[in-house]
Wavefront OBJ file of the C-alpha trace (Angstrom):
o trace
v -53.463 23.596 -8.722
v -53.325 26.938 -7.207
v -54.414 29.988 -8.585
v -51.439 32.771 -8.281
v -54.237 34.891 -6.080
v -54.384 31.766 -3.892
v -50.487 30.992 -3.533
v -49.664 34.978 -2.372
v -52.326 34.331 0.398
v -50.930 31.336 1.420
v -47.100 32.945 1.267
v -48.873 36.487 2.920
v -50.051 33.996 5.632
v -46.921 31.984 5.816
v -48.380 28.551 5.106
v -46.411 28.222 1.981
v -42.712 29.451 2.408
v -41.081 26.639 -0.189
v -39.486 27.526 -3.622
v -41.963 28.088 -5.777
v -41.089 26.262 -9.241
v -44.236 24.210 -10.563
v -46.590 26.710 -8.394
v -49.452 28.050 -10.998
v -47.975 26.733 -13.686
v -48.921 29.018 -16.959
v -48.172 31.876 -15.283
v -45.421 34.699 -14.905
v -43.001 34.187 -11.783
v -40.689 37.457 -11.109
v -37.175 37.629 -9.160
v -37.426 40.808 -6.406
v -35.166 42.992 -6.034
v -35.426 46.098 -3.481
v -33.225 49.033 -3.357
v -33.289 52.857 -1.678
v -33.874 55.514 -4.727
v -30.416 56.976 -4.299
v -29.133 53.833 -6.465
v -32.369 52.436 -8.082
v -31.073 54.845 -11.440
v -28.173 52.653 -11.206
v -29.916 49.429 -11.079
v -32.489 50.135 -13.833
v -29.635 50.764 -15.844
v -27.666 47.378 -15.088
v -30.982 45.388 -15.741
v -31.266 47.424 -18.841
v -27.490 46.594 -19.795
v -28.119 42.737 -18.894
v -31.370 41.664 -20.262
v -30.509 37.864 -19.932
v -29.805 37.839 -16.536
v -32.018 40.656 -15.535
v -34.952 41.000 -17.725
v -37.433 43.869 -16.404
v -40.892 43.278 -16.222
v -41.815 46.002 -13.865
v -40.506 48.764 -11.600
v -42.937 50.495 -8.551
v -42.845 53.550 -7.225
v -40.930 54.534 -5.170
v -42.147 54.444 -1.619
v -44.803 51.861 -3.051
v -44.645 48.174 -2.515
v -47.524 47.569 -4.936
v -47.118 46.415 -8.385
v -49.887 47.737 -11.012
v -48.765 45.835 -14.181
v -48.256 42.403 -12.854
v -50.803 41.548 -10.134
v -53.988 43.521 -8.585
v -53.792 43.781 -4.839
v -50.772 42.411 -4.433
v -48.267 43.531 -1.829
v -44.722 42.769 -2.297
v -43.564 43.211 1.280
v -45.856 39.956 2.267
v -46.509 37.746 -0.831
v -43.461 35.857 -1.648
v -42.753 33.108 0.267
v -39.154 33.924 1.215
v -36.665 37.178 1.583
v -33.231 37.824 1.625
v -31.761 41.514 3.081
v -28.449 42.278 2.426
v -26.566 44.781 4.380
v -23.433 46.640 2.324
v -23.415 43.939 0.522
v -23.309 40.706 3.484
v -26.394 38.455 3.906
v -28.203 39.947 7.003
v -30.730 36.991 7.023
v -33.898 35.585 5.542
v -37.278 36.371 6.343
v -40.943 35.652 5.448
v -42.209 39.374 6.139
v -40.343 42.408 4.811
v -42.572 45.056 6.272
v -40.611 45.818 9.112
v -37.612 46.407 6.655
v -39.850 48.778 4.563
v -39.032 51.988 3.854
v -40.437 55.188 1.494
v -37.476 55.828 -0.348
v -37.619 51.740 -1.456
v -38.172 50.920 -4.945
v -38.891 47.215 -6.504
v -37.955 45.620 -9.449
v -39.507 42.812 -10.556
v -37.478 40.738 -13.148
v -38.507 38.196 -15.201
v -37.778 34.304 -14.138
v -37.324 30.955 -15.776
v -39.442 28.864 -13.782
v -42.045 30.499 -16.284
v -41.228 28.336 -18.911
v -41.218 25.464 -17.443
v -44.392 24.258 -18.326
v -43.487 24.516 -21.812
v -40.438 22.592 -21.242
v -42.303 19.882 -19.600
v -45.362 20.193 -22.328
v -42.580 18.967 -24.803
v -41.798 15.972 -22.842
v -38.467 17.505 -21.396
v -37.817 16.214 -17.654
v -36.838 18.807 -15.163
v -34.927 16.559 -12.564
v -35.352 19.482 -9.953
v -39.280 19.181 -9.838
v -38.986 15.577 -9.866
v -36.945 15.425 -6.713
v -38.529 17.952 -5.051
v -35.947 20.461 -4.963
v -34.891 23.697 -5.801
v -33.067 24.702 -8.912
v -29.404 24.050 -9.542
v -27.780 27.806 -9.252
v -24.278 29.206 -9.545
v -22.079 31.779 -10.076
v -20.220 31.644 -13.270
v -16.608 33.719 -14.408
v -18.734 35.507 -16.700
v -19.068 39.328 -15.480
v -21.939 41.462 -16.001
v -21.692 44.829 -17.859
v -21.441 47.597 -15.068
v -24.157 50.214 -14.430
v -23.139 53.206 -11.889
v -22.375 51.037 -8.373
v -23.390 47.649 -9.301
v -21.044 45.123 -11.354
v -20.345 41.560 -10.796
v -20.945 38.186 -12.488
v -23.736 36.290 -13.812
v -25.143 34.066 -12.160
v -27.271 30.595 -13.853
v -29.510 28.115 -13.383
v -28.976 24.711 -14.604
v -31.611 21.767 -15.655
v -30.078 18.643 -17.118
v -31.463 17.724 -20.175
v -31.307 14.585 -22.284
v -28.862 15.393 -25.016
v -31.550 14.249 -28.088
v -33.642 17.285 -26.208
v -31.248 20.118 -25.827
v -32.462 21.549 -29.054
v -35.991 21.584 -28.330
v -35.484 22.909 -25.130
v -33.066 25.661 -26.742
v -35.995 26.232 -29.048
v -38.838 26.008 -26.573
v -37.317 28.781 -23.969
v -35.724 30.968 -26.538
v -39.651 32.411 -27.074
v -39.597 33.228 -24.003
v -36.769 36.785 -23.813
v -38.662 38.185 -20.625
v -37.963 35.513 -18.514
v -34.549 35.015 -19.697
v -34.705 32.931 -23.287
v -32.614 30.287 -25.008
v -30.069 29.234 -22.642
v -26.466 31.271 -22.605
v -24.172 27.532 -22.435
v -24.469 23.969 -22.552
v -21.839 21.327 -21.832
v -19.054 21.658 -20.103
v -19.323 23.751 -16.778
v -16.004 24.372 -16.404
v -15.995 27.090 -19.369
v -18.183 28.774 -17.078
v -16.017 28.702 -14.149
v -18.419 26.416 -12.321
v -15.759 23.573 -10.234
v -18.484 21.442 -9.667
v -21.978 20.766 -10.276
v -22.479 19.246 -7.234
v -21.931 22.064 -5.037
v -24.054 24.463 -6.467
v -23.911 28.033 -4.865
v -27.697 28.738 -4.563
v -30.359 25.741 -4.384
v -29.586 21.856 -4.664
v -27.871 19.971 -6.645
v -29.422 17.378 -8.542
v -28.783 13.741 -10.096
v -27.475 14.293 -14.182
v -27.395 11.277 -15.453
v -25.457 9.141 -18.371
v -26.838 10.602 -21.846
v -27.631 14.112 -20.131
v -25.880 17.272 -20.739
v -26.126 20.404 -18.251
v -27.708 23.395 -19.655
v -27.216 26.629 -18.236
v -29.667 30.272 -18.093
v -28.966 33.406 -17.141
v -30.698 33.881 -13.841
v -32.555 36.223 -12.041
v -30.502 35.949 -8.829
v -27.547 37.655 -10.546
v -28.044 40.892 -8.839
v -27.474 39.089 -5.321
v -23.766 37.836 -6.483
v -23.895 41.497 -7.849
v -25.084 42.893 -4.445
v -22.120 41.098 -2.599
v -19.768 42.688 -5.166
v -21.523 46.418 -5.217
v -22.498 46.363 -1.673
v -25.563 48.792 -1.382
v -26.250 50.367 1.966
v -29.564 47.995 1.814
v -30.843 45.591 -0.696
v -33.465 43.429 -0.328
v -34.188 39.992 -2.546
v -36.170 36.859 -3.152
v -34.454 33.707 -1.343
v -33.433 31.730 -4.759
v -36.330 29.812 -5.659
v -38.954 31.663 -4.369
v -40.334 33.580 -6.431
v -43.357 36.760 -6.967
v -46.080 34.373 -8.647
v -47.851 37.009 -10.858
v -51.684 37.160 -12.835
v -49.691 37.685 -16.276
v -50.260 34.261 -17.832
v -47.092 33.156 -20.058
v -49.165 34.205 -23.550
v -49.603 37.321 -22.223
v -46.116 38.013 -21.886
v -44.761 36.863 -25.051
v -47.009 38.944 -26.911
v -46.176 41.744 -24.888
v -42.546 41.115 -24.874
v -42.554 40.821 -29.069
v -44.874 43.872 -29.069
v -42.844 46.830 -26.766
v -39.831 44.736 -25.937
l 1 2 3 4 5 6 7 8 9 10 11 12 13 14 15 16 17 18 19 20 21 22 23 24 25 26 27 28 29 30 31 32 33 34 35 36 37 38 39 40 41 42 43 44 45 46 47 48 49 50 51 52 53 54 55 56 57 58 59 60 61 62 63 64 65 66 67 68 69 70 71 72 73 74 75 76 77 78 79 80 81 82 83 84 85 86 87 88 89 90 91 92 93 94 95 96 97 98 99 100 101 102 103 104 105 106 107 108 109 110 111 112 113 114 115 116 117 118 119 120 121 122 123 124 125 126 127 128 129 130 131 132 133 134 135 136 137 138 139 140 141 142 143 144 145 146 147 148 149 150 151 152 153 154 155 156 157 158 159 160 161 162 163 164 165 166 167 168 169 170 171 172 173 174 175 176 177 178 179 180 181 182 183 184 185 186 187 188 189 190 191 192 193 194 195 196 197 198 199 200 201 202 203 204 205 206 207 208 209 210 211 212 213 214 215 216 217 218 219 220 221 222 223 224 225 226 227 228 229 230 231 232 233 234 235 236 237 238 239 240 241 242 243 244 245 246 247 248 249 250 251 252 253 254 255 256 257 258 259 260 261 262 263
């Protein structure tokens, strides 16, 4: 098992560039999100607005790709394993190395993710079909839209895990202590009330086997503001790739009790 200092060295040295679910398990993962300060007012505001899909853990700087709360010596242009940049709102490309992108009027959000609870999940004998097939979380973008914060608006976007249906309780239960990394789930059942054509053609990720006796169960998830950046189209706005995550030194106790304390 890694250590989070251990898996940022291997993503700042580009040996480990896969999605990062069941990486340091115990500990906080984070979505990224980078914007210029001319709109970061804006953003703060949406995440504020949508804490399920967008649940703040930290904000830098600005000019300052370091984060102080969640890691020490961490640098956030180098130590995930994967990027997205987005150009007025189109997906320039993905790389393992923002530096070259970086700028000092750039701030970074870090938002809470749901690979986090996981473990507890699993702890409670509930399956996650995406770990056991080696892939990345189910992810898609439902009809449900966002409330809108200065330029950005758009919809929310989930993950899904199936989950055996005697389960979906305890897993409702299990991740709903868990608000900064985006709590009880917002549907299960039927995808369609989402909007969501097919599970099998998931917008971000893979799609995974559900099989007989399962039901889908959907989160709010922390790649929202990318269907949001296609719709707000910022000058510049730089991401995770879904999946791969910011693995912090905030170990999952930490951040409940933080959460429940100045939440």
């Amino acid at each position: 098992m890694m250590t989070p200092q251990e898996a940022r060295l291997a993503m700042r040295l580009g040996e480990l560039t896969g999605p990062t679910s069941g990486l340091a398990p115990g500990y906080t993962q984070a979505n990224l999100v980078i914007l210029p300060q001319e709109v970061a007012g804006d953003f703060q505001r949406f995440c504020e607005l949508n804490p399920r899909s967008c649940p703040l853990l930290e904000v830098t700087p600005v000019g300052s790709p370091y984060p102080a709360r969640l890691a020490t010596g961490a640098d956030l242009r180098t130590d995930l394993p994967r990027y997205r940049v987005y150009r007025n709102g189109q997906l320039e490309g993905e790389t393992l190395d923002i530096t070259p992108y970086w700028r000092d009027d750039l701030v970074a959000f870090l938002i809470g993710c749901s690979f986090t609870f996981e473990r507890a999940l699993m702890a409670e004998g509930i399956p996650l079909r995406h770990i056991s097939e080696g892939k990345n979380v189910s992810m898609y973008i439902t009809n449900r839209q966002c409330q809108p914060a200065g330029v950005f608006h758009g919809p929310m976007v989930v993950s899904m895990r199936p989950i055996p249906a005697e389960l979906v309780q305890k897993a409702v239960e299990v991740t709903a202590r868990y608000p900064a990394v985006h709590g009880a789930p917002v549907h299960v059942g039927n995808p369609a009330e989402l909007g969501i054509a097919s599970l099998e053609r998931p917008d971000f990720g893979d799609a995974v086997i559900i099989r007989d006796g399962e039901v889908p169960v959907f989160w709010a998830c922390g790649v929202t503001p990318q269907a949001v950046a296609m719709e707000a189209k910022p000058e510049l706005m730089i991401t995770h790739a879904p999946g791969h995550m910011f693995i912090s030194d905030l170990k999952e106790e930490e951040l409940i009790e933080i959460f429940s304390t100045n939440g």
